[in-house]
Each structure stands twice: as structure tokens, then as C-alpha cells.
PDBQT receptor file of N, H, CA, C and O in Angstrom, charges set to zero:
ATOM      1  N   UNK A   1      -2.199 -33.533  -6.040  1.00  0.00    +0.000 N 
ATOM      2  CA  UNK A   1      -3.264 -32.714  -6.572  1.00  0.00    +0.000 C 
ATOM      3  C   UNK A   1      -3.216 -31.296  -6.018  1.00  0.00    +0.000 C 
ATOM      4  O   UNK A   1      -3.580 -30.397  -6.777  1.00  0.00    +0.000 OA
ATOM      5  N   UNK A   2      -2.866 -31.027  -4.951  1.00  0.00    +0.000 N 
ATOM      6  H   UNK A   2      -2.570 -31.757  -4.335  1.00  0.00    +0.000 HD
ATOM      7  CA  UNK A   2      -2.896 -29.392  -4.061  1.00  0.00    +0.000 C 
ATOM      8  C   UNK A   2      -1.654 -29.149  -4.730  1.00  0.00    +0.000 C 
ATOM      9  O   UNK A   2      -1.562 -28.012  -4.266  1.00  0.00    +0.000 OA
ATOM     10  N   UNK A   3      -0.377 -29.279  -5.592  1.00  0.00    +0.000 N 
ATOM     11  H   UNK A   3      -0.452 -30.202  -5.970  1.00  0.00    +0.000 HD
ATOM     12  CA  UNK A   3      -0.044 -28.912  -6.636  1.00  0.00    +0.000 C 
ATOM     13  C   UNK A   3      -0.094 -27.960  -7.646  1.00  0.00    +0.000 C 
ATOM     14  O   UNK A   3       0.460 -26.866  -7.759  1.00  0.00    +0.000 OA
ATOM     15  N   UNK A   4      -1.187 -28.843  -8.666  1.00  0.00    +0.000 N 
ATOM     16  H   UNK A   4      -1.636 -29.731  -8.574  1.00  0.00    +0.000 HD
ATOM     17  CA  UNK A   4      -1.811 -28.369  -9.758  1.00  0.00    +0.000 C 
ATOM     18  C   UNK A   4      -2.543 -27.737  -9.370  1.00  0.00    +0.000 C 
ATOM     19  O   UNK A   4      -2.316 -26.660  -9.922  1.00  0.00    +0.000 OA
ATOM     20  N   UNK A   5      -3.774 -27.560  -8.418  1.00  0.00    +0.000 N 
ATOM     21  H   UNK A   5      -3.959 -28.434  -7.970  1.00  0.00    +0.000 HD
ATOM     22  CA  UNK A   5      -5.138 -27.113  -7.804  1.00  0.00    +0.000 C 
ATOM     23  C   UNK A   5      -4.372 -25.425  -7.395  1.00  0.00    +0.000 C 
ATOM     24  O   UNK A   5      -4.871 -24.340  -7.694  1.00  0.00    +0.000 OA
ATOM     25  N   UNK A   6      -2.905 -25.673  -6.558  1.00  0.00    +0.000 N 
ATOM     26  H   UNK A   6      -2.499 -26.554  -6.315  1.00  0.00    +0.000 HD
ATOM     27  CA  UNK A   6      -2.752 -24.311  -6.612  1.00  0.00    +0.000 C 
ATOM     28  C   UNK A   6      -2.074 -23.285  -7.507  1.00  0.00    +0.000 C 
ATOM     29  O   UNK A   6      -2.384 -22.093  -7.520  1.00  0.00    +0.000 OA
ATOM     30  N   UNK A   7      -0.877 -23.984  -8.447  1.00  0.00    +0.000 N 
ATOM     31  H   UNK A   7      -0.626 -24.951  -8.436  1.00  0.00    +0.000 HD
ATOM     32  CA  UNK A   7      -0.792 -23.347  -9.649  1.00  0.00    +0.000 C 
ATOM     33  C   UNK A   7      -1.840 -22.664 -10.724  1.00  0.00    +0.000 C 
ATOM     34  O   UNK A   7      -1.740 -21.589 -11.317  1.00  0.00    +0.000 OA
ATOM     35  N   UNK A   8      -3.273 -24.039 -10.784  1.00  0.00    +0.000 N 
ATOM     36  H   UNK A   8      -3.354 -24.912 -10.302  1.00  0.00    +0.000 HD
ATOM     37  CA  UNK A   8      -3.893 -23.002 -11.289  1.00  0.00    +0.000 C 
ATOM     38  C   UNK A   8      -5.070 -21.831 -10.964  1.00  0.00    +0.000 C 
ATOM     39  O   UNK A   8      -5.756 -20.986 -11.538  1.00  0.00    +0.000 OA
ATOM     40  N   UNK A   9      -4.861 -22.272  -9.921  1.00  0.00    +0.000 N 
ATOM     41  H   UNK A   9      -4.303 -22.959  -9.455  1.00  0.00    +0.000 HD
ATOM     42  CA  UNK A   9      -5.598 -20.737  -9.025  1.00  0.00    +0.000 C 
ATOM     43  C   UNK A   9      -4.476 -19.276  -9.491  1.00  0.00    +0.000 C 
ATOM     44  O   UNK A   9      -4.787 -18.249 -10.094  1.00  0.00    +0.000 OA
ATOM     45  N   UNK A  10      -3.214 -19.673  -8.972  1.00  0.00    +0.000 N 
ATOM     46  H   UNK A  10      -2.961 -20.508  -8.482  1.00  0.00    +0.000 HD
ATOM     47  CA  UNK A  10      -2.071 -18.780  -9.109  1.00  0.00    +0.000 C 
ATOM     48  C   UNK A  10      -2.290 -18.206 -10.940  1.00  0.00    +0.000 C 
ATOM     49  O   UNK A  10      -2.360 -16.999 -11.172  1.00  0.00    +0.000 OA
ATOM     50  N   UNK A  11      -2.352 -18.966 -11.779  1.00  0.00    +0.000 N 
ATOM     51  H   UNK A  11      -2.296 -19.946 -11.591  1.00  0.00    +0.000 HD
ATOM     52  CA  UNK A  11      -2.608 -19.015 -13.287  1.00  0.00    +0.000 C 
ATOM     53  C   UNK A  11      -4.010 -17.953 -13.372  1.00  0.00    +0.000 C 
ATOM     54  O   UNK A  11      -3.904 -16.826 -13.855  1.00  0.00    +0.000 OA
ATOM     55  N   UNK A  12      -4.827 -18.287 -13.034  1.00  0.00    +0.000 N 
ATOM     56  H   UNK A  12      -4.913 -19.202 -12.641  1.00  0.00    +0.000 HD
ATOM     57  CA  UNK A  12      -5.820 -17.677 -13.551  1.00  0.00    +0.000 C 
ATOM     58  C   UNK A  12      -5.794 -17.041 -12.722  1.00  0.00    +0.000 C 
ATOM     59  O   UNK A  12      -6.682 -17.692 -12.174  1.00  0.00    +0.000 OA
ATOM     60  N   UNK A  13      -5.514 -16.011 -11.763  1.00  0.00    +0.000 N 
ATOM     61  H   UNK A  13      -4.792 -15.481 -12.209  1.00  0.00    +0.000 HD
ATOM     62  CA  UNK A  13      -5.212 -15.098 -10.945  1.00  0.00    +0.000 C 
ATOM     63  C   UNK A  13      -4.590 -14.022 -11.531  1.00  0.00    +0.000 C 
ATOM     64  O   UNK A  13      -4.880 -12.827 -11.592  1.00  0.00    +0.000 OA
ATOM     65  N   UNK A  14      -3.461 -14.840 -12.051  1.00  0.00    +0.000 N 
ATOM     66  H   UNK A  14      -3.226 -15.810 -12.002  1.00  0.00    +0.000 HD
ATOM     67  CA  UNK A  14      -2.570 -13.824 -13.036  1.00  0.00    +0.000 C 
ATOM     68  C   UNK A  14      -3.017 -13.467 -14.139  1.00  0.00    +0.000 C 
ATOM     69  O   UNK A  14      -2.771 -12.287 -14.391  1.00  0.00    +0.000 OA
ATOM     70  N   UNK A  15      -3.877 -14.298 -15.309  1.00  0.00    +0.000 N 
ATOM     71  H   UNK A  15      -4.077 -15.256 -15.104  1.00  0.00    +0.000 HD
ATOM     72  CA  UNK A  15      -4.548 -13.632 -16.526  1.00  0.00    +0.000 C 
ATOM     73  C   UNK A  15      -5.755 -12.532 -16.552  1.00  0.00    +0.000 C 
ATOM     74  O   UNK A  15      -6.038 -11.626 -17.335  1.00  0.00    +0.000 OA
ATOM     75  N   UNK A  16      -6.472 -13.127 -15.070  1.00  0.00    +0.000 N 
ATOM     76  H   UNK A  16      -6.242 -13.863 -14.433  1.00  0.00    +0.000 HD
ATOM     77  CA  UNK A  16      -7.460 -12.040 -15.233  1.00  0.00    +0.000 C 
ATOM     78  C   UNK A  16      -6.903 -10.646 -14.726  1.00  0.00    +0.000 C 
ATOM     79  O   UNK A  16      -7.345  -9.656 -15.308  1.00  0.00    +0.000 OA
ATOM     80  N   UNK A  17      -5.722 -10.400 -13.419  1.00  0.00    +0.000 N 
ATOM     81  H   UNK A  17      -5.363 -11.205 -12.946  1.00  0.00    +0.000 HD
ATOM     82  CA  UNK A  17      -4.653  -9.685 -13.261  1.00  0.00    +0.000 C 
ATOM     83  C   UNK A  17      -4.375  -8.726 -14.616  1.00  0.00    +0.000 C 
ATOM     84  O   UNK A  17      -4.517  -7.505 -14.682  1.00  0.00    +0.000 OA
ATOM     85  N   UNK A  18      -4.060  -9.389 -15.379  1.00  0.00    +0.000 N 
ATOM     86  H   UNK A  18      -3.946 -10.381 -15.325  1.00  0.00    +0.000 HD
ATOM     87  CA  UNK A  18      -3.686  -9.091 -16.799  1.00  0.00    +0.000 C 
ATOM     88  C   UNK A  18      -4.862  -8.240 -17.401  1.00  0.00    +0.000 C 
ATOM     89  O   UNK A  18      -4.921  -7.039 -17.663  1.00  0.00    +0.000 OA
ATOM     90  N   UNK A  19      -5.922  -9.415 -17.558  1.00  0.00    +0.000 N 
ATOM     91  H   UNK A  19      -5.874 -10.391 -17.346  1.00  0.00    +0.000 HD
ATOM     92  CA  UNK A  19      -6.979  -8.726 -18.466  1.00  0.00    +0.000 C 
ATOM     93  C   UNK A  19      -7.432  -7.359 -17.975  1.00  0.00    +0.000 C 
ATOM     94  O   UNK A  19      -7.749  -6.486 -18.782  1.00  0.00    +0.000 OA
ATOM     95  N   UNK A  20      -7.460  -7.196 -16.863  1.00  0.00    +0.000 N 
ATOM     96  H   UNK A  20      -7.203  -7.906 -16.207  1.00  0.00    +0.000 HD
ATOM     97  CA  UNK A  20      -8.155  -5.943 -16.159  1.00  0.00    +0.000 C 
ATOM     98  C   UNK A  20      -7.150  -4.956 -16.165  1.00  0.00    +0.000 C 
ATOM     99  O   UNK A  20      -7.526  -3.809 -16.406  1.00  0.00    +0.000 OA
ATOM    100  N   UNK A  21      -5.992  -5.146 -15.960  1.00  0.00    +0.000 N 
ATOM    101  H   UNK A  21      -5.686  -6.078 -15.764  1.00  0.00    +0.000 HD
ATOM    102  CA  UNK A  21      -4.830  -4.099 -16.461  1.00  0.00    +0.000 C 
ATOM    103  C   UNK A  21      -4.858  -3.301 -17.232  1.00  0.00    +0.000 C 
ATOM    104  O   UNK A  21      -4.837  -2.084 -17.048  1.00  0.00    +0.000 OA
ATOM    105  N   UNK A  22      -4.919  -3.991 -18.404  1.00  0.00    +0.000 N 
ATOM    106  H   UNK A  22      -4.936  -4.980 -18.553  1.00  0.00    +0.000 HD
ATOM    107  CA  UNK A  22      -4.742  -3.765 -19.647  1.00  0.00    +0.000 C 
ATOM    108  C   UNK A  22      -6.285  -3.334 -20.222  1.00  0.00    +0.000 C 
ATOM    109  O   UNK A  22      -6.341  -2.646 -21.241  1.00  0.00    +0.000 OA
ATOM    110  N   UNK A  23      -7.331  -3.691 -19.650  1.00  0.00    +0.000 N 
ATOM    111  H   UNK A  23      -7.285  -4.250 -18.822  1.00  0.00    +0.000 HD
ATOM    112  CA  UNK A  23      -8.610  -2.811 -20.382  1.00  0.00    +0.000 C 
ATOM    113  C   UNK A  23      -9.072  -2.490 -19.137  1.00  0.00    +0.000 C 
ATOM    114  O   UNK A  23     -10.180  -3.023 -19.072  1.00  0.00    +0.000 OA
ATOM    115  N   UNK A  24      -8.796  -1.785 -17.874  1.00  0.00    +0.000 N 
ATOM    116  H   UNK A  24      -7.897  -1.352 -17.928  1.00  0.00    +0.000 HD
ATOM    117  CA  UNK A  24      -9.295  -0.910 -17.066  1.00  0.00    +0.000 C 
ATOM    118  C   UNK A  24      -8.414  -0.264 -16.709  1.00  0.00    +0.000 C 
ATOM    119  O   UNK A  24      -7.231  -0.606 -16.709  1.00  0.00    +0.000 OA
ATOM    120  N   UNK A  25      -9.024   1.138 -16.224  1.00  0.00    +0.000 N 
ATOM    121  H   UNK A  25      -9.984   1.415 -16.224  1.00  0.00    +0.000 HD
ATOM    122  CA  UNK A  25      -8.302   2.099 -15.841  1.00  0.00    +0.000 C 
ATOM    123  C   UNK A  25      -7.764   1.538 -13.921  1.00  0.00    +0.000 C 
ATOM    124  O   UNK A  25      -8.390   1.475 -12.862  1.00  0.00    +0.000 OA
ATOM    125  N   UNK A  26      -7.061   1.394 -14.119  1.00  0.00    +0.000 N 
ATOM    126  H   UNK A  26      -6.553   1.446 -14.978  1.00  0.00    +0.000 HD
ATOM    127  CA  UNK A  26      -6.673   0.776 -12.547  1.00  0.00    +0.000 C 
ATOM    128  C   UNK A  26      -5.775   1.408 -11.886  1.00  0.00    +0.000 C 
ATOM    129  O   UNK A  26      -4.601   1.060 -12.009  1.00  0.00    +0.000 OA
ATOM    130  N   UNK A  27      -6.037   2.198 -11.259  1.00  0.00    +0.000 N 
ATOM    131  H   UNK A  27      -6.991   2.481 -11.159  1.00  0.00    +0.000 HD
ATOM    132  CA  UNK A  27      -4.965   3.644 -10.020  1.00  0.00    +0.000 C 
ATOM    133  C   UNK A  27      -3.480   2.643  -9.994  1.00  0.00    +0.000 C 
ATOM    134  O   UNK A  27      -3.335   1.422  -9.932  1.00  0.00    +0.000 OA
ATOM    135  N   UNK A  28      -2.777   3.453 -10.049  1.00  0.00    +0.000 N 
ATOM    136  H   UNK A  28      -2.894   4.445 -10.099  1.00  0.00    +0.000 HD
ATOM    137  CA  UNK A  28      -0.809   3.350  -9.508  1.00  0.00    +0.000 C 
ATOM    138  C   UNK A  28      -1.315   2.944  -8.423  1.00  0.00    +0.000 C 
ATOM    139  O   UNK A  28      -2.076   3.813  -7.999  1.00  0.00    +0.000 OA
ATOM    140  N   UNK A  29      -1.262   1.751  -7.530  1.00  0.00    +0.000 N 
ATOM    141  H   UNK A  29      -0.643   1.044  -7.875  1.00  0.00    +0.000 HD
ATOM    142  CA  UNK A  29      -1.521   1.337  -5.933  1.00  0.00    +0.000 C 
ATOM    143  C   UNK A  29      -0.077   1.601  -5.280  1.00  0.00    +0.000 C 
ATOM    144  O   UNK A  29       0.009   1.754  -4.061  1.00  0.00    +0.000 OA
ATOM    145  N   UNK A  30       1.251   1.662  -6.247  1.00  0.00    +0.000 N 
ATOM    146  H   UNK A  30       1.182   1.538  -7.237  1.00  0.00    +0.000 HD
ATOM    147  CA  UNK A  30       2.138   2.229  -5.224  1.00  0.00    +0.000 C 
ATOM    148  C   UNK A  30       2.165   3.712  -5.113  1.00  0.00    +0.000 C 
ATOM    149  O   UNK A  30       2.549   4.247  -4.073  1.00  0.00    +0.000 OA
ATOM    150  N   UNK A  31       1.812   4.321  -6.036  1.00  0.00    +0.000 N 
ATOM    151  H   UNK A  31       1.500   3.885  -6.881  1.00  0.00    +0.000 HD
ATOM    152  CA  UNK A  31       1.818   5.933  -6.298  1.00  0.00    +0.000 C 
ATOM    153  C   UNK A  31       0.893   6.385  -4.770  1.00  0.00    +0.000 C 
ATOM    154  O   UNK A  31       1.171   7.246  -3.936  1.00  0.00    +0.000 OA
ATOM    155  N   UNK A  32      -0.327   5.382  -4.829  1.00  0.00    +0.000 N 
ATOM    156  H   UNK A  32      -0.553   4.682  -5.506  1.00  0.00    +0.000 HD
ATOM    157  CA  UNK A  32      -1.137   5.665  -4.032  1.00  0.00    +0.000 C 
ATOM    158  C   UNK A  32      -0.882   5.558  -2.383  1.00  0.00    +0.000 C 
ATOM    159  O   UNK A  32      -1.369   6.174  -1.435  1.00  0.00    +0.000 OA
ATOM    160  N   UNK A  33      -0.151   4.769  -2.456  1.00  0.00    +0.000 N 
ATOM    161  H   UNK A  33       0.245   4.269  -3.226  1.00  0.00    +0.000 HD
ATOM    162  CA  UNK A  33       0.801   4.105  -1.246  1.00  0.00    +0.000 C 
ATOM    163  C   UNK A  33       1.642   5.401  -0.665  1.00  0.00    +0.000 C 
ATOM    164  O   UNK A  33       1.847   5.615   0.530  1.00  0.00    +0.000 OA
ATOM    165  N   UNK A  34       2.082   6.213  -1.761  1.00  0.00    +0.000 N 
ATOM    166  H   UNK A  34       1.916   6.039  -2.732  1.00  0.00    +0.000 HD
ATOM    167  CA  UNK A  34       2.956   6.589  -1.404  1.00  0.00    +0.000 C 
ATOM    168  C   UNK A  34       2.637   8.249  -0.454  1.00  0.00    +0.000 C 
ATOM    169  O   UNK A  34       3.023   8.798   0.578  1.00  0.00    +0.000 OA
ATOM    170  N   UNK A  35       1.649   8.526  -1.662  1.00  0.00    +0.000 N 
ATOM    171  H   UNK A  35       1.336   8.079  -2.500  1.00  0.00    +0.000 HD
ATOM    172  CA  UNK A  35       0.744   9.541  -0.991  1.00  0.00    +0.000 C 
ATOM    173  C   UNK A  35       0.116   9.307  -0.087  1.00  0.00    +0.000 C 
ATOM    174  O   UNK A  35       0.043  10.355   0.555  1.00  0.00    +0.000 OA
ATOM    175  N   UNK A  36      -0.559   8.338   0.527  1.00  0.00    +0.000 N 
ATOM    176  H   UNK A  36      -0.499   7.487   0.006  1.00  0.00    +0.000 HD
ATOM    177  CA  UNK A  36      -1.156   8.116   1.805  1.00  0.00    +0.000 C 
ATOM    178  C   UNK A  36       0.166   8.213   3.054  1.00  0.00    +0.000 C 
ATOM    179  O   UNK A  36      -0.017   8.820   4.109  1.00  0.00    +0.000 OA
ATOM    180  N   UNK A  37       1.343   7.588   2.756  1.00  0.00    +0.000 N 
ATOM    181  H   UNK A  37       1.492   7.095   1.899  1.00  0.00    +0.000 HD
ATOM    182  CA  UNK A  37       2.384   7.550   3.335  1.00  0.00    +0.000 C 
ATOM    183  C   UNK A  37       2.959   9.182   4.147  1.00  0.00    +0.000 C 
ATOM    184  O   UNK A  37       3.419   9.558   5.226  1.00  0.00    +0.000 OA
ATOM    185  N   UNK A  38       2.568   9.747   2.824  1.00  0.00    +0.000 N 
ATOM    186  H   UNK A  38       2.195   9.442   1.948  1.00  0.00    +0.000 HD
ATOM    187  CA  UNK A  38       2.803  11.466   2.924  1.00  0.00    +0.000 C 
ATOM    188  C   UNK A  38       2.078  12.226   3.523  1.00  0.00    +0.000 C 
ATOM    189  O   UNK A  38       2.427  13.305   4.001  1.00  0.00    +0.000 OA
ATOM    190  N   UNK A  39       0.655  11.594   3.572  1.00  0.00    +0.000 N 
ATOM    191  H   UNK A  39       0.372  10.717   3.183  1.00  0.00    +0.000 HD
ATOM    192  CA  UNK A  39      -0.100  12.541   4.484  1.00  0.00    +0.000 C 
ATOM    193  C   UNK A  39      -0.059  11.863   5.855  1.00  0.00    +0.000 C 
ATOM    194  O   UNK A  39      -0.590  12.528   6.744  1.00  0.00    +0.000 OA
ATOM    195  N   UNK A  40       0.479  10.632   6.234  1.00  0.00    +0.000 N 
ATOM    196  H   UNK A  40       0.910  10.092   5.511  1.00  0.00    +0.000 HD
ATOM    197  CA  UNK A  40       0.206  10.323   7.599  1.00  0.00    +0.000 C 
ATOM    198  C   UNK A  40       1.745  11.130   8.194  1.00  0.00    +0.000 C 
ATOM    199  O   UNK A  40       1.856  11.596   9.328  1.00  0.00    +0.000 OA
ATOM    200  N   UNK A  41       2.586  11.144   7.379  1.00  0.00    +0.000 N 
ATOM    201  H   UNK A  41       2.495  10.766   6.458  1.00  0.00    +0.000 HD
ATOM    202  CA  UNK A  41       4.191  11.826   8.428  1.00  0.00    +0.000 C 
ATOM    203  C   UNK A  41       3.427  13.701   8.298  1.00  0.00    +0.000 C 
ATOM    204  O   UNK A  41       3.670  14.324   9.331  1.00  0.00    +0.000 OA
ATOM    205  N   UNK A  42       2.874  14.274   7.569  1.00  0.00    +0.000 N 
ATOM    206  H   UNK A  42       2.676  13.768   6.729  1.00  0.00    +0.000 HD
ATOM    207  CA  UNK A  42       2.608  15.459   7.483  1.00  0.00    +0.000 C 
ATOM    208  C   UNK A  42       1.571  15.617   9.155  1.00  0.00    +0.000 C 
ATOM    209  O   UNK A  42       1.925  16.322  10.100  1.00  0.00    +0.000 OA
ATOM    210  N   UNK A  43       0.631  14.986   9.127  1.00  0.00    +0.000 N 
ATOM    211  H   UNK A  43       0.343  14.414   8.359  1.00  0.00    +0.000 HD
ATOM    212  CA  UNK A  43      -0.359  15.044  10.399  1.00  0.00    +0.000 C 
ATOM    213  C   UNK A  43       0.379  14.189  11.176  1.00  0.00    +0.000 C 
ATOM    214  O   UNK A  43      -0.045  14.299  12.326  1.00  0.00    +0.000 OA
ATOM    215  N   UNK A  44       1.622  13.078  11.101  1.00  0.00    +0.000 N 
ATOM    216  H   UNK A  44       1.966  12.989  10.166  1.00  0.00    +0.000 HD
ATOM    217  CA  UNK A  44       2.041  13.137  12.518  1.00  0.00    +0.000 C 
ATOM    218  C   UNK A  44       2.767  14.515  12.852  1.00  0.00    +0.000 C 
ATOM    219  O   UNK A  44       2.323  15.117  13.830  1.00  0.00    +0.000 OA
ATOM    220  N   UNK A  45       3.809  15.076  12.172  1.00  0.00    +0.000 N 
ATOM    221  H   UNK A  45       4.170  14.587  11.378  1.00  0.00    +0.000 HD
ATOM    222  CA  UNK A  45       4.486  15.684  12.679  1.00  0.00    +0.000 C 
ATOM    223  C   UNK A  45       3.487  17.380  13.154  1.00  0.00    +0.000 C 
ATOM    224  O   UNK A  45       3.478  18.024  14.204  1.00  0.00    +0.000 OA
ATOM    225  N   UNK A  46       2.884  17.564  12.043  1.00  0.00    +0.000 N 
ATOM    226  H   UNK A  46       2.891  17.041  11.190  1.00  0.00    +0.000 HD
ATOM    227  CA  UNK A  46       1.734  18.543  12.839  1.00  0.00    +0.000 C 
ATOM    228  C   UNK A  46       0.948  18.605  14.154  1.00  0.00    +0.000 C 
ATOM    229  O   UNK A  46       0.744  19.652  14.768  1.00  0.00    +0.000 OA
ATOM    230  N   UNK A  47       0.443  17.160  14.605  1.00  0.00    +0.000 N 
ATOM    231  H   UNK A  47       0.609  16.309  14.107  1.00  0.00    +0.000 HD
ATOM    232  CA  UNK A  47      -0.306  17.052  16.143  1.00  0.00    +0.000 C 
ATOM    233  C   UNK A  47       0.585  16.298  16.736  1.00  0.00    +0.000 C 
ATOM    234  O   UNK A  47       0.166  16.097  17.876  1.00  0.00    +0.000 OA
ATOM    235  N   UNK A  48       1.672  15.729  16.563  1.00  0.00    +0.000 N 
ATOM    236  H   UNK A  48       2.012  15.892  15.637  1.00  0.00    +0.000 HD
ATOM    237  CA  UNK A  48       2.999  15.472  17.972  1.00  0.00    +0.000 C 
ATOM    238  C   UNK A  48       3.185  16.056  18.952  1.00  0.00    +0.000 C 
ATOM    239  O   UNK A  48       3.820  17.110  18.975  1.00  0.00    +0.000 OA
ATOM    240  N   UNK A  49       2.652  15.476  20.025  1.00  0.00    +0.000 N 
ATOM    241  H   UNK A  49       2.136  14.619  20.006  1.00  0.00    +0.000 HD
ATOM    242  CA  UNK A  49       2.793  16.247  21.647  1.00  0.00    +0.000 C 
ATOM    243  C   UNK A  49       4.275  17.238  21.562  1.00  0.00    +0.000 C 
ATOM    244  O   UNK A  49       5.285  16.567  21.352  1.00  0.00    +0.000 OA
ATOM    245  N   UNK A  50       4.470  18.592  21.688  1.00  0.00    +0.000 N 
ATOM    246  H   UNK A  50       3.649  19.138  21.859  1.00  0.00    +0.000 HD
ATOM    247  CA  UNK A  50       5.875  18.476  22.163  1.00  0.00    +0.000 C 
ATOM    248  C   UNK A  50       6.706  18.072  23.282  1.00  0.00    +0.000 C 
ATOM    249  O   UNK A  50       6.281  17.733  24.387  1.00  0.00    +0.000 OA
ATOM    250  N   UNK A  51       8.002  18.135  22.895  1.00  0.00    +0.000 N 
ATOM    251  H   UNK A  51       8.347  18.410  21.998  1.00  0.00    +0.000 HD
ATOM    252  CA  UNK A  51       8.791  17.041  23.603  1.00  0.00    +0.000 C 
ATOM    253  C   UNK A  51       9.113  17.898  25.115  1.00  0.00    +0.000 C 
ATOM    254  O   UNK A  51       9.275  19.114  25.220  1.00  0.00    +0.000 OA
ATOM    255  N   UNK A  52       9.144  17.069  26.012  1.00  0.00    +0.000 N 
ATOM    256  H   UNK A  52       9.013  16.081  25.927  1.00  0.00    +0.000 HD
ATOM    257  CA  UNK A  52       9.015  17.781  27.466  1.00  0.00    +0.000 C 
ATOM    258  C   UNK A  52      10.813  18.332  27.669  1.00  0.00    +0.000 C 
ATOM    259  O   UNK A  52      11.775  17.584  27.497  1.00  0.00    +0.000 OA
ATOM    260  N   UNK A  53      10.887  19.713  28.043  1.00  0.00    +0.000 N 
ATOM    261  H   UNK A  53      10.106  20.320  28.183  1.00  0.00    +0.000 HD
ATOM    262  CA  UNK A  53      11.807  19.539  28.413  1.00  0.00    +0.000 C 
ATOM    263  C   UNK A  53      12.723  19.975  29.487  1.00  0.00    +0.000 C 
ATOM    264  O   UNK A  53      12.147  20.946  29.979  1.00  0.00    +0.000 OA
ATOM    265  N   UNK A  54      13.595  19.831  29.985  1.00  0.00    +0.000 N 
ATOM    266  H   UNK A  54      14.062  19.042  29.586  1.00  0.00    +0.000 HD
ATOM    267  CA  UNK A  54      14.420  19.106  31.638  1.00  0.00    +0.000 C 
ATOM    268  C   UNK A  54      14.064  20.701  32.441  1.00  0.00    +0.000 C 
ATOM    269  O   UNK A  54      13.909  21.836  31.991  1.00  0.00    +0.000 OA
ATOM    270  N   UNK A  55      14.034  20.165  33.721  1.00  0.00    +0.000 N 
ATOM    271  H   UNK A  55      14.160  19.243  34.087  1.00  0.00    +0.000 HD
ATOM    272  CA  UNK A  55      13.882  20.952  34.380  1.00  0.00    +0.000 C 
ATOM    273  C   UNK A  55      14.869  22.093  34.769  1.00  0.00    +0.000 C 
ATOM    274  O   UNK A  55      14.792  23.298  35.010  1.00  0.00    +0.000 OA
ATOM    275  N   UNK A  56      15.800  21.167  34.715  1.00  0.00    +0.000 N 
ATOM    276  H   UNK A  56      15.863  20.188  34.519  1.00  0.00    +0.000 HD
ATOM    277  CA  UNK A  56      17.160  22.170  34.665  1.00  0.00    +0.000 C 
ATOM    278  C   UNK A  56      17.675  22.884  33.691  1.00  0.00    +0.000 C 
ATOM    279  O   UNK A  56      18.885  23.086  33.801  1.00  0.00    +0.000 OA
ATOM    280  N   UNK A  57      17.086  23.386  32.661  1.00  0.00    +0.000 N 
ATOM    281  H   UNK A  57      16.103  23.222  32.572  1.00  0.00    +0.000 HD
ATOM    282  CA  UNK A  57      17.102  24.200  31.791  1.00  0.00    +0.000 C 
ATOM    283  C   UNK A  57      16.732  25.098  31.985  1.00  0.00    +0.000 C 
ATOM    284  O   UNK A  57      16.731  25.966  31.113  1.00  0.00    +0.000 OA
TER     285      UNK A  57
């Protein structure tokens, strides 16, 4: 029975998946991914301690 019980969880997971796709406006989540991605390397590399360097220089 935990089988069937989870296929059709997986099943109707996927149609309503579907239904809301297709009649809602639903954001690119990788587009979005990707831009969040972009602003965290932009503000790391902006407030990064600089790198210490040797004394013997």
C-alpha cells in the first residue's frame, strides 16, 4: 500500500504542478536563482576583508 499511497501523492503533485503553471503567472525560480546567486558574489567580493600581506614585502 505505501506504493500506491506514494505514487499518488507524487501524481497529484504533478497535475496541480501543471494546473498552476499553465494558468498562473509563476516567476522563472531558476532565473531567480540565478540573480540572487549574482548579488551574493557582487557583495561578497565588495566587503571581503583584504588579504594580509607578508611582512617581508
Amino acid at each position: 500500500m505505501g506504493l500506491i499511497k506514494s505514487c499518488f501523492s507524487f501524481m497529484m503533485g504533478t497535475a496541480f504542478g501543471v494546473y498552476v503553471a499553465q494558468n498562473y503567472n509563476v516567476p522563472n525560480v531558476q532565473k531567480l536563482f540565478n540573480t540572487g546567486l549574482l548579488i551574493a558574489k557582487h557583495i561578497e567580493e565588495n566587503y571581503r576583508k583584504p588579504k594580509k600581506r607578508d611582512v617581508d614585502e
